[in-house]
C-alpha positions as CSV (number, residue, x, y, z in Angstrom):
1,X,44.9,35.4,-18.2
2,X,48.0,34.5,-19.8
3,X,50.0,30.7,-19.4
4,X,51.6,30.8,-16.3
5,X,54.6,29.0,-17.2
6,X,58.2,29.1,-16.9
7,X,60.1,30.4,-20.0
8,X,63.6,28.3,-20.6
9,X,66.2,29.5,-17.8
10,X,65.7,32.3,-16.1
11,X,64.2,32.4,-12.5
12,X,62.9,36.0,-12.5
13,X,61.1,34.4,-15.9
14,X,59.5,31.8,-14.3
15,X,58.4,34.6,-11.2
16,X,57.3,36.6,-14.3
17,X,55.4,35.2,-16.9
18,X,54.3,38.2,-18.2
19,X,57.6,39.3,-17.8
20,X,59.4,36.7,-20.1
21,X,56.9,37.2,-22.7
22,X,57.8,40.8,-23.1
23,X,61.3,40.1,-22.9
24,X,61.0,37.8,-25.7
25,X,58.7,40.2,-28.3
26,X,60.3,43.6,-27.1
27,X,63.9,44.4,-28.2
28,X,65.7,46.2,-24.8
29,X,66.1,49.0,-27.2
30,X,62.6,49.7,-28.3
31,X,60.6,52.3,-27.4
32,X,57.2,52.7,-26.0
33,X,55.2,56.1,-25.4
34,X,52.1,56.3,-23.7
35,X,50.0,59.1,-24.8
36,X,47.0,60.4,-22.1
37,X,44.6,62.4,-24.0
38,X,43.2,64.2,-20.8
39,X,46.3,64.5,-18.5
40,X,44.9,67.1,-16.6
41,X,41.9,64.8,-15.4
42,X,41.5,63.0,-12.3
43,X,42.2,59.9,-14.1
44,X,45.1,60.2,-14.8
45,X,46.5,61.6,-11.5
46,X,44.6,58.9,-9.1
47,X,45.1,55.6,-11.2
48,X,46.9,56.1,-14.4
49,X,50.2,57.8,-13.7
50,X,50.4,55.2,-10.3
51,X,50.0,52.7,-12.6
52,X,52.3,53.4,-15.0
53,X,54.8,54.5,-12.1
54,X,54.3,50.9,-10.7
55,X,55.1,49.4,-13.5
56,X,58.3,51.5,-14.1
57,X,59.5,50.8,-11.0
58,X,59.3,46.8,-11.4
59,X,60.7,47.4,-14.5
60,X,58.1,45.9,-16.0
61,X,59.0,47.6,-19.3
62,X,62.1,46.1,-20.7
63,X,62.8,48.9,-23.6
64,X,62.8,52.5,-23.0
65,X,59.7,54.4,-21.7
66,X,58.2,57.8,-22.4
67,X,54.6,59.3,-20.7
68,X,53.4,62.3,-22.6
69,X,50.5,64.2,-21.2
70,X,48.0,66.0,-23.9
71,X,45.5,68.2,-22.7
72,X,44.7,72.3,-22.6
73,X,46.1,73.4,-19.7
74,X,48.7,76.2,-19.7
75,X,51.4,73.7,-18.9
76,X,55.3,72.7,-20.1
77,X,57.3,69.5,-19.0
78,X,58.2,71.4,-15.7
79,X,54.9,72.4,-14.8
80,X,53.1,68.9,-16.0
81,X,55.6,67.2,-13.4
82,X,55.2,69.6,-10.7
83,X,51.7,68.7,-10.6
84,X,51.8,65.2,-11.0
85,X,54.4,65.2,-8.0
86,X,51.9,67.6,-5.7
87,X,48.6,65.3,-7.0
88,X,49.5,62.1,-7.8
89,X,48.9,59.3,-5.2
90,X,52.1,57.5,-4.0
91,X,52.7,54.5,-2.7
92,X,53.8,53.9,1.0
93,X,57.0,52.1,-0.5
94,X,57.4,55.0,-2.2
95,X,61.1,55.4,-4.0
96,X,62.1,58.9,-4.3
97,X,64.9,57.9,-6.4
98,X,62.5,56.2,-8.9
99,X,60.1,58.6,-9.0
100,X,62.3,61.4,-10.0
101,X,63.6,59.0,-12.8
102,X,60.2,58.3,-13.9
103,X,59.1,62.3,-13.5
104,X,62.2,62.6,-16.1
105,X,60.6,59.9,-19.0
106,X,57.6,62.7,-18.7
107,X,56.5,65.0,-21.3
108,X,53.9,67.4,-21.9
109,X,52.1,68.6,-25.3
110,X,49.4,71.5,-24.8
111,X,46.8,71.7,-27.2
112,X,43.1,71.4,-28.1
113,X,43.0,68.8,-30.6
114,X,40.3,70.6,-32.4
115,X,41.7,70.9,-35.6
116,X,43.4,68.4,-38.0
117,X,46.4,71.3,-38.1
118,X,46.6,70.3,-33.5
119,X,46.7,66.8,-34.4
120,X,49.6,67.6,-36.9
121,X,51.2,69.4,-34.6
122,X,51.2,66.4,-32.0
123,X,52.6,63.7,-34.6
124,X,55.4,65.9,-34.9
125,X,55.9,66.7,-31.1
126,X,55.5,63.2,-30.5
127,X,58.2,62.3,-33.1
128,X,60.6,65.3,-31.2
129,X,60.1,63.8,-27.9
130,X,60.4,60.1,-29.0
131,X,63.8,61.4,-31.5
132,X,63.3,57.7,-32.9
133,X,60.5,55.1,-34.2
134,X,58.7,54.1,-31.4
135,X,55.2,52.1,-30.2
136,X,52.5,54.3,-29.3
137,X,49.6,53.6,-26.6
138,X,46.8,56.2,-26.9
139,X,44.8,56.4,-23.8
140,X,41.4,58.4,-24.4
141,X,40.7,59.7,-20.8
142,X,38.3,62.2,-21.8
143,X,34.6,62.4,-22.3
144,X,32.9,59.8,-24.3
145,X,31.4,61.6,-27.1
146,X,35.3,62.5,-28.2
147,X,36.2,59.2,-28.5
148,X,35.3,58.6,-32.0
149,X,36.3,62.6,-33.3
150,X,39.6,61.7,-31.3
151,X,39.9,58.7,-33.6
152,X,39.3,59.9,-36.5
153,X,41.5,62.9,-36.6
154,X,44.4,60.4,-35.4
155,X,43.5,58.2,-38.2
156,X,43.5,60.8,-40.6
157,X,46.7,62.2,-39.5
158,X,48.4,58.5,-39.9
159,X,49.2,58.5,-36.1
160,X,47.2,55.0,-36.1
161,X,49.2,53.5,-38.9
162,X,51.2,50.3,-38.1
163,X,52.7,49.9,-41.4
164,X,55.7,50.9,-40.5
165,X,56.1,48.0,-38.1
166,X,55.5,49.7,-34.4
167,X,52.3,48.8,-32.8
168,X,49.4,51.7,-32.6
169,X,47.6,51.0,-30.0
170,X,44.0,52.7,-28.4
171,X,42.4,52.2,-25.0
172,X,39.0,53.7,-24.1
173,X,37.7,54.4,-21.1
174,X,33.5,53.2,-20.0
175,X,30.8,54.2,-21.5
176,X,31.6,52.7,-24.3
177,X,27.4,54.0,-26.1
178,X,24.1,54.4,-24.1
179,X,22.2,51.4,-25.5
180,X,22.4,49.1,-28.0
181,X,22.6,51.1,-31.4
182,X,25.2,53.6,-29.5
183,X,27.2,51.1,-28.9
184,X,26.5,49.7,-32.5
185,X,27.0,52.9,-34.3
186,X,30.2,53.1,-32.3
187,X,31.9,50.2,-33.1
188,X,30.7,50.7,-36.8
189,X,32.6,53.8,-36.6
190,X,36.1,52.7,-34.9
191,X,36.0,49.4,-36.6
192,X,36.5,51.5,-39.9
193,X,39.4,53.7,-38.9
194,X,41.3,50.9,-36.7
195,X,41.5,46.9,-36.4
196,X,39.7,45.0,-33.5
197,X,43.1,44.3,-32.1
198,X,44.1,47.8,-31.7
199,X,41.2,48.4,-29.7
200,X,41.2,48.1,-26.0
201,X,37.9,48.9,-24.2
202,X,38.9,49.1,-20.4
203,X,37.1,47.6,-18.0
204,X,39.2,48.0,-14.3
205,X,37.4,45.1,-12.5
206,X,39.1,42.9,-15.0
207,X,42.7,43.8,-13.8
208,X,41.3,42.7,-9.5
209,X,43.2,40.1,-8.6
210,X,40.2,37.8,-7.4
211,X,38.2,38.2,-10.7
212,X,41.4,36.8,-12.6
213,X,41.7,34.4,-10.4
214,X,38.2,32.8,-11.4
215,X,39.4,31.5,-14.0
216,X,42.0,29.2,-12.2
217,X,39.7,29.0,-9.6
218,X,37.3,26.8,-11.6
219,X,38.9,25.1,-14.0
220,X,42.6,24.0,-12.2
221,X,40.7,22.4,-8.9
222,X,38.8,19.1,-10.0
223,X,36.7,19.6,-6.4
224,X,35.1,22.8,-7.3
225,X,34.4,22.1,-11.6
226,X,32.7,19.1,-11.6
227,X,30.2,21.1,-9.1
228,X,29.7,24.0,-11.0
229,X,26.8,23.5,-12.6
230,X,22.7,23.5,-12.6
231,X,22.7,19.8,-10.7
232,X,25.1,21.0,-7.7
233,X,23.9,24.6,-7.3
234,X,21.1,26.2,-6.2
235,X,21.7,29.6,-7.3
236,X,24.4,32.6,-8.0
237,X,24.3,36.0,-6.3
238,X,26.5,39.1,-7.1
239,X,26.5,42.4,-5.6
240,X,28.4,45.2,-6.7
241,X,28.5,48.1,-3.2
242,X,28.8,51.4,-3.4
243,X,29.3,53.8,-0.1
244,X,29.6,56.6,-2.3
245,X,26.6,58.8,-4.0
246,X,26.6,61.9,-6.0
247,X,29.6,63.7,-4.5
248,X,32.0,65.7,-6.5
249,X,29.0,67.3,-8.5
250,X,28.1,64.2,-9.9
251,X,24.4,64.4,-10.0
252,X,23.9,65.8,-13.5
253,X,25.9,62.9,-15.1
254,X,24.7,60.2,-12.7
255,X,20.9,61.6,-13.5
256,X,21.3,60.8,-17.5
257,X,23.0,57.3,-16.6
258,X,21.7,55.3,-13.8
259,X,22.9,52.1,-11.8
260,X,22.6,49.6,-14.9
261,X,24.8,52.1,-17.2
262,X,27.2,52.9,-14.6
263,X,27.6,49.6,-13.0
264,X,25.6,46.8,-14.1
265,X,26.2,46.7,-17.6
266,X,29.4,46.7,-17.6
267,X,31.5,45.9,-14.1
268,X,28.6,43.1,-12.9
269,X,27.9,41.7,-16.4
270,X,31.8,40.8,-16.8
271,X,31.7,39.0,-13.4
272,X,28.4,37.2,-14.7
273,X,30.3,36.2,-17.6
274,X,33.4,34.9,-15.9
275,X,31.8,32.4,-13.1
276,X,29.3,30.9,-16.0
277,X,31.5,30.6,-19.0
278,X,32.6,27.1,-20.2
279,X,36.3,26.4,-19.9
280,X,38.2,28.0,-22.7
281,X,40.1,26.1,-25.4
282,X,43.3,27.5,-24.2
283,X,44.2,30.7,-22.2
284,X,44.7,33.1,-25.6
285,X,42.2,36.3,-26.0
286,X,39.8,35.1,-28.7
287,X,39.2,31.5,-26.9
288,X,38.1,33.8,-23.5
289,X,36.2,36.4,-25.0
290,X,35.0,33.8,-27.0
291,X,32.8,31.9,-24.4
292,X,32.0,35.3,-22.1
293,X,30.2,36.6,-25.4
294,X,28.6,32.8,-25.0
295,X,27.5,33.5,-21.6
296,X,25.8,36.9,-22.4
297,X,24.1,35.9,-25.3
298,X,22.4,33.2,-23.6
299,X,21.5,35.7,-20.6
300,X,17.6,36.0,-20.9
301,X,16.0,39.1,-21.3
302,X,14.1,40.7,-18.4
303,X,11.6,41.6,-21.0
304,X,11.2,37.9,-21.4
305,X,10.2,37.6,-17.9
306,X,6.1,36.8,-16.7
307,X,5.5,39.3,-13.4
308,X,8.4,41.3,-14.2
309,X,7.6,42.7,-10.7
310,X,8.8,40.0,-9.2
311,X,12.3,39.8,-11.2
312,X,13.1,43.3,-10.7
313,X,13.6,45.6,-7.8
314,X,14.7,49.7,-8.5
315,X,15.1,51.9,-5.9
316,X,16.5,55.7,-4.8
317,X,18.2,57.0,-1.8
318,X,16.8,59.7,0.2
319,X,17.2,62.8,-1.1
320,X,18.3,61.9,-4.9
321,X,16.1,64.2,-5.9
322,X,17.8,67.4,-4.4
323,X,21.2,66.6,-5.1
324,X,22.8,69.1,-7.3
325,X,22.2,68.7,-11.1
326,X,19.3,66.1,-10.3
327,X,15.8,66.4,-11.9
328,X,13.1,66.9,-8.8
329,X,11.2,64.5,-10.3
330,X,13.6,62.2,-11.7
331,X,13.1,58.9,-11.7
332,X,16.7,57.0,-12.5
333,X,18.0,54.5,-11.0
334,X,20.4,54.1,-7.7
335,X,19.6,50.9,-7.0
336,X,19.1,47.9,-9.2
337,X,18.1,44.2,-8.1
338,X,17.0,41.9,-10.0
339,X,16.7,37.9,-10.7
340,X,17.6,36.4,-14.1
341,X,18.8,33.3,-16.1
342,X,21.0,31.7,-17.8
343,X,19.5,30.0,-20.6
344,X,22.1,27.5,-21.5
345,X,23.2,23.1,-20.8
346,X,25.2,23.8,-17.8
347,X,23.5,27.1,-16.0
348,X,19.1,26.4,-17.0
349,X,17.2,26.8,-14.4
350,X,19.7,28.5,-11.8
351,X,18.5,31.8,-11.0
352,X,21.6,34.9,-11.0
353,X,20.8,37.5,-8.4
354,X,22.4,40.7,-9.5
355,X,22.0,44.1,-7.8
356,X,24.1,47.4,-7.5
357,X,23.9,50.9,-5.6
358,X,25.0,54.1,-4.0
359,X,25.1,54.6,-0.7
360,X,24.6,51.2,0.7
361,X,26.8,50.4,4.0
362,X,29.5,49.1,2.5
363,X,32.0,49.3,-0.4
364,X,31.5,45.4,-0.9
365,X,31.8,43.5,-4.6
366,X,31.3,39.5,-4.1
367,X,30.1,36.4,-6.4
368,X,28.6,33.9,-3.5
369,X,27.3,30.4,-4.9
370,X,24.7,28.3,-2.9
371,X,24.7,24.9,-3.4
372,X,21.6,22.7,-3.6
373,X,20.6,20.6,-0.2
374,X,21.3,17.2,0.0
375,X,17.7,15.5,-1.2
376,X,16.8,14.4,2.5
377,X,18.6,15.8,5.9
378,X,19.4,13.5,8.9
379,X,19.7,16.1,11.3
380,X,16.2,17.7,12.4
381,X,16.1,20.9,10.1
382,X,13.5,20.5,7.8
383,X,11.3,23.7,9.0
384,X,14.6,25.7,8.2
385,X,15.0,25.7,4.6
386,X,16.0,28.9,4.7
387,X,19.3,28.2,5.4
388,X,21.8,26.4,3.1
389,X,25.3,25.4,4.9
390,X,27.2,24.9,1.4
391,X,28.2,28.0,-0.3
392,X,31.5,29.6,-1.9
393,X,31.9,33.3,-1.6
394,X,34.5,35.3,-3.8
395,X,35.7,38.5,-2.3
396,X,36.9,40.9,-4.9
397,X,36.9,43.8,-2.6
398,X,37.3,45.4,-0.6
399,X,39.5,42.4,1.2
400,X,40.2,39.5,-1.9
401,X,39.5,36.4,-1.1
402,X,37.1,33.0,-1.0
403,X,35.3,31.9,1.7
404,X,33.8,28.3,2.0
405,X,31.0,27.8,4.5
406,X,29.2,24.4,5.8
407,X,28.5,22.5,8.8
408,X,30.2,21.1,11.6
409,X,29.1,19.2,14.6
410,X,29.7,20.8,17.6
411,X,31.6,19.2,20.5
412,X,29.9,17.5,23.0
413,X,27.6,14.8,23.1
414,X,24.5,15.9,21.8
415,X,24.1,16.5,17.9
416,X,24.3,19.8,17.6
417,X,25.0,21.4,13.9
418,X,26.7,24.8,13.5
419,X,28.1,26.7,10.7
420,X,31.4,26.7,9.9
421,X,34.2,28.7,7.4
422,X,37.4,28.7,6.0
423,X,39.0,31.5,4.8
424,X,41.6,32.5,1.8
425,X,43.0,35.9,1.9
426,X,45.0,37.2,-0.6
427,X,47.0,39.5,1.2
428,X,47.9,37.3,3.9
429,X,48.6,34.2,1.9
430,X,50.9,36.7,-0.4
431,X,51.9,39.1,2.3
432,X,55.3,39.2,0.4
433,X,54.2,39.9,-2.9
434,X,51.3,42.6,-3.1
435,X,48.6,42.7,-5.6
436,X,49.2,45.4,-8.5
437,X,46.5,47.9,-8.5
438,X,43.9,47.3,-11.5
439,X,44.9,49.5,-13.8
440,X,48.9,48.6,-13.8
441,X,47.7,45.1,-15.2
442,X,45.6,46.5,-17.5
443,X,48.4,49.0,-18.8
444,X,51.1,46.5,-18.6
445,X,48.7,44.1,-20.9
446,X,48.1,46.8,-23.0
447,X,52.2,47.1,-23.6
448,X,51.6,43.2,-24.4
449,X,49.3,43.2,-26.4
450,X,47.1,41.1,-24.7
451,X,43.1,41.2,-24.9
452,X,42.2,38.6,-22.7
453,X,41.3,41.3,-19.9
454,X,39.6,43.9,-22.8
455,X,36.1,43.9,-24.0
456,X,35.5,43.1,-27.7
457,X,32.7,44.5,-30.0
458,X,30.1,41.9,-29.5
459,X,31.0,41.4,-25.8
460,X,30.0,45.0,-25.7
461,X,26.9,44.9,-28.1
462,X,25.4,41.5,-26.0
463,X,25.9,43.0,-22.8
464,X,24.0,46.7,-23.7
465,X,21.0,43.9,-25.1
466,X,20.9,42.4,-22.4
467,X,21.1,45.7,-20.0
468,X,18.5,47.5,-22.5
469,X,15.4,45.3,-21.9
470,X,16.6,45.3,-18.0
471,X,16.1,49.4,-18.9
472,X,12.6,48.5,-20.7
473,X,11.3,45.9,-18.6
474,X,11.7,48.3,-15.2
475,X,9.5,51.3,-16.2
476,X,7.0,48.9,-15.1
477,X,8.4,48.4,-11.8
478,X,8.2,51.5,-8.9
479,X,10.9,53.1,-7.6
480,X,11.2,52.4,-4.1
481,X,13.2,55.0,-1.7
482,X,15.4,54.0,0.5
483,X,17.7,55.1,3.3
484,X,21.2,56.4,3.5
485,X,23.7,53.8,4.8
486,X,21.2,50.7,4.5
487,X,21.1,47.9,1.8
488,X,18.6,49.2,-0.2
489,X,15.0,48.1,-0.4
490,X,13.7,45.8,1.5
491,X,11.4,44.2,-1.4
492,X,14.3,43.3,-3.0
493,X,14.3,40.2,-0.7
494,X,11.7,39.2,-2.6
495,X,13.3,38.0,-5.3
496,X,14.5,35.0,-3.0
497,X,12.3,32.4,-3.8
498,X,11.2,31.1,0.2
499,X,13.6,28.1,0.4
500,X,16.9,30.6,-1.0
501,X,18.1,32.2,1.5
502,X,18.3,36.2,1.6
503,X,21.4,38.7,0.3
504,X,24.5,38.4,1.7
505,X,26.3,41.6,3.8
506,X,30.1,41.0,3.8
């Protein structure tokens, strides 16, 4: 979310933004270790090491680079390597020759960080490894309830301290809390060992390349912002797919959590937040996270809601219930739908249609935006308000991209009105320039020292209000069952008024 400018000569500046603005705050002799607490998790093999591989290979870090692993496992430098080379997702472009120099920048530290006396002992291995100052990026890839104990001992071993002019920085991983006063209590906690602007909370579907793209999408093409509003459309839908359900032994956690803790609290909320904010007062951190606090604040509680049956939709796929580590008689979430507002000047009135869960057909995230109906029609189809010609569809995956749809007349010479589209597609537009995975954008921001894409205290607090009276007001909904491989239940049509059209399939 940075300017996209050129710096002053340059060219691979200009190609690079983000490039030229490391260049010009990092010296080419500083160095930057990234510390994964949790090496030996699945984390760090399928996204975080490709990520950071990426990035070494573009050279994306201008100074020197160092990767230490922490975790328990029996493991030295040789061993940690050997395993990220047998486990670690490559590339098809994979280059040999920069993989074995980034194996080399690798380190490992075993240890079980119970004890003030292991943390010790890291500062010191840390200080060996680096053999100089250096900047320090803690990632947290374990469990949730060790974030804060994990803070706290590297607080009080002064492995946080930037006093000595190297940045400390800490990125968690979701959940970040339950509910509300979790997440409360949490940020109390941190926010008393570390500074807001060492804290990045990680949300991956802010690194997609089509969720970024929203805001250029909206406020650099006059056609699309003057639109975007309660006057011009009818109503905002977002779906969040999943093909997946409880494999991998997943059941026990998924059983304590549910759809709106896994998904819709965090991943859908931020995409709520981005297609309704107002336009920022320039393109820094605070002015973003500014107005998508805005946005969730003036979400309105389900609670809120008359015939709360008719706002909310919960549902289970055939055979939760027996999947490993689930209650028999549980009754949490897979499936979530529901209708909601946005009570604000430019959004009141225009319902959001969220919904998210497991084994529907399709991995399929989109944001699709109806447009109102012209106030009369010319053209015979008044006994089909169902459907609405105008809408803009944003792909963010599994294929990015935005789709316009309307009407045509069809050839001939009768008057005969069919749908049309045109389609954008990221990777054929930019065929010669691949979108970086999530997570290397998130790192490499992290290395910046930019926010924009990271979720601040209150962002986090608004969003678990809003998602806890979702939480309260469905207990008095049923949960429906549904089958494998379909889109859920069927009464979550319902929440279409009869003139709004139904959900939309990929």
């Amino acid at each position: 979310m940075r300017r996209l400018y050129c710096a002053t000569s340059p060219a691979e500046s200009c190609a690079n933004p983000a490039l030229a603005i490391l260049r010009r705050t990092m010296s080419a002799n500083e160095l930057t270790q990234v510390i994964i607490f949790g090496a030996s998790g699945d984390l760090t093999a399928r996204k975080l090491v490709p990520a950071l591989f990426a990035a070494h290979r573009e050279k994306f870090f201008p100074g020197h680079f160092q990767l230490i692993g922490v975790a328990r496992r029996p493991w030295d430098d040789a061993g940690f390597r050997e395993v990220l080379d047998t486990t670690t997702a490559k590339t098809k472009d994979h280059d040999q020759a920069a993989w074995e120099e980034f194996l080399g920048l690798t380190s490992y530290v075993q240890t079980h960080l119970d004890t003030a006396a292991d943390y010790a002992e890291l500062g010191r291995r840390l200080n060996q490894i680096a053999g100089r100052p250096a900047n320090r990026v803690f990632y947290l890839a374990v469990k949730p309830e060790l974030f804060l104990p994990s803070v706290q001992n590297l607080t009080s071993a002064g492995m946080l301290d930037q006093s000595a002019g190297h940045f400390r920085r800490l990125v968690v991983e979701k959940p970040f809390g339950t509910d509300l006063a979790s997440a409360q209590h949490l940020n109390g906690e941190l926010l008393k060992l570390i500074h807001e602007s060492q804290l990045y909370r990680i949300d991956h579907y802010l690194g997609k390349e089509t969720v970024q793209n929203l805001l250029v999408f909206r406020f650099r093409n006059a056609f699309f912002e003057p639109l975007w509003n309660q006057k011009y459309i009818e109503l905002v839908q977002i779906t969040v797919g999943e093909t997946v359900g409880m494999e991998g032994g997943r059941g026990g956690y998924y059983d304590t959590s549910g759809a709106i803790r896994d998904i819709l609290q965090n991943h859908l909320l931020q995409l709520v937040a981005l297609v309704a904010m107002e336009p920022p007062a320039t393109l820094k951190s605070k002015s973003i996270r500014d107005e998508k606090v805005k946005v969730l604040h003036c979400l309105r509680p389900l609670t809120d809601m008359p015939e709360v049956e008719n706002h909310i939709v919960r549902g289970q796929f055939e055979g939760y219930r027996t999947e490993q580590g689930v209650n028999p008689a549980s009754e949490t979430e897979t499936y979530i739908a529901c209708r909601t507002y946005i009570d604000n000047w430019r959004w009141g009135g225009v319902p959001f249609l969220l919904r998210t869960g497991k084994h529907l057909p399709a991995r399929y995230t989109s944001i699709t935006v109806q447009f109102r109906m012209p106030p009369t029609t010319l053209f015979g189809s008044y006994n089909e308000c169902h459907l609405r010609p105008n809408r803009i569809t944003l792909r963010i995956q599994p294929n990015d991209g935005i789709d316009l749809d309307f009407d045509v007349k069809e050839p001939g010479s009768g008057l005969v009105v069919r749908p049309a589209k045109l389609n954008f597609d990221y990777n054929d537009y930019f065929h010669h320039k691949p979108s970086p995975e999530a997570y290397q954008r998130l790192l490499q921001d992290v290395v910046l020292g930019d926010q924009s894409l990271f979720i601040r205290s209150d962002e986090v607090e608004e969003s678990w209000r809003w998602a806890d009276s979702l939480r309260q007001a469905m207990q008095q909904t049923p949960v429906h069952t549904y089958p494998k491989n379909t889109w859920g239940p069927a009464t979550a049509d319902q929440l279409f008024g009869e003139c709004e059209g139904r959900w939309t399939t990929g």
